[in-house]
C-alpha positions as CSV (number, residue, x, y, z in Angstrom):
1,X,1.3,-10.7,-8.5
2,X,4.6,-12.1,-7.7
3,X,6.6,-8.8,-7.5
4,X,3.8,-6.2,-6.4
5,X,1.7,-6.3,-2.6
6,X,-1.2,-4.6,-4.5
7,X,-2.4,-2.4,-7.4
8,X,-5.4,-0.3,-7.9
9,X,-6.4,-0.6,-11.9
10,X,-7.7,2.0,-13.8
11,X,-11.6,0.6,-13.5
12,X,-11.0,1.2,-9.4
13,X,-10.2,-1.9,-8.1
14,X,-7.9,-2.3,-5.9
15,X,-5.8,-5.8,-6.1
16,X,-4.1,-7.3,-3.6
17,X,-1.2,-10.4,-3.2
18,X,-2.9,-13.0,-1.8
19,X,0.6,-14.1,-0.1
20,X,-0.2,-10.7,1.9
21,X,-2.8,-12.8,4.5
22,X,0.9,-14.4,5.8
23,X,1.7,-10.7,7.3
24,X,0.5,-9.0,10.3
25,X,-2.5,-6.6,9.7
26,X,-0.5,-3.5,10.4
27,X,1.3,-4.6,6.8
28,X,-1.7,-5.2,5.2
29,X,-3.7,-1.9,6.1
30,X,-0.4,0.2,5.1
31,X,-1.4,-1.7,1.6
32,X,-4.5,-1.5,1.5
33,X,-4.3,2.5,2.5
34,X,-1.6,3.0,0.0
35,X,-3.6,1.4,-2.9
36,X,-6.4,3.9,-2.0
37,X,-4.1,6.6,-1.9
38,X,-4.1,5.4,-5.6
39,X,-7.7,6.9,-5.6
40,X,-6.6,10.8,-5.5
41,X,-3.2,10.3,-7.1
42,X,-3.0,7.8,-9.8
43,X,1.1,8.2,-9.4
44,X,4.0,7.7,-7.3
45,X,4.6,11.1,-6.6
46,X,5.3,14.1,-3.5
47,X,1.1,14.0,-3.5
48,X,0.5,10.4,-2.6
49,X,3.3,9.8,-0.3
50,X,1.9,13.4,1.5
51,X,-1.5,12.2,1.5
52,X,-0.3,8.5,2.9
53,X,1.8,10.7,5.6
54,X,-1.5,12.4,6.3
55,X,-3.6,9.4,6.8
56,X,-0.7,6.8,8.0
57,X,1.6,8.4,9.9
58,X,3.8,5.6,10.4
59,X,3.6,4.4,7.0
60,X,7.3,3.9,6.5
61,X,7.6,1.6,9.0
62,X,4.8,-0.5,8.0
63,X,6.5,-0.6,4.4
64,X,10.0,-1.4,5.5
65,X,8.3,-4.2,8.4
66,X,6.9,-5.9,5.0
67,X,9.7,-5.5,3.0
68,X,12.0,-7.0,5.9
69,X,9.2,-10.4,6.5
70,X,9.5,-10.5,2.4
């Protein structure tokens, strides 16, 4: 997984970077969170990112915190 921090596969597992256990939790649960969002809405669309609002409020931080460390 060089490019991606997770993915969650159609047989419902989620995958995740193993580089991700160099990052604060914070970055890891937005991950984690986001891949489960995955669950309801298999795509990037208005629906996950309102669902991921509604469960992680501060979800854009956590992202741009990771993308920053990268």
């Amino acid at each position: 997984m060089e490019k991606r921090w997770g993915s969650y596969t159609p047989s419902g597992r989620v995958l995740l970077n193993p580089d991700l256990i160099r990052y604060p939790t914070y970055c890891i649960d937005y991950v984690i969170i986001h891949e489960m969002c995955h669950v309801k809405h298999p795509n990037h669309n208005k629906k996950i990112y309102d669902l991921l609002s509604d469960v992680l409020p501060d979800w854009e931080y956590r992202k741009k915190r990771l993308e920053q460390m990268d």
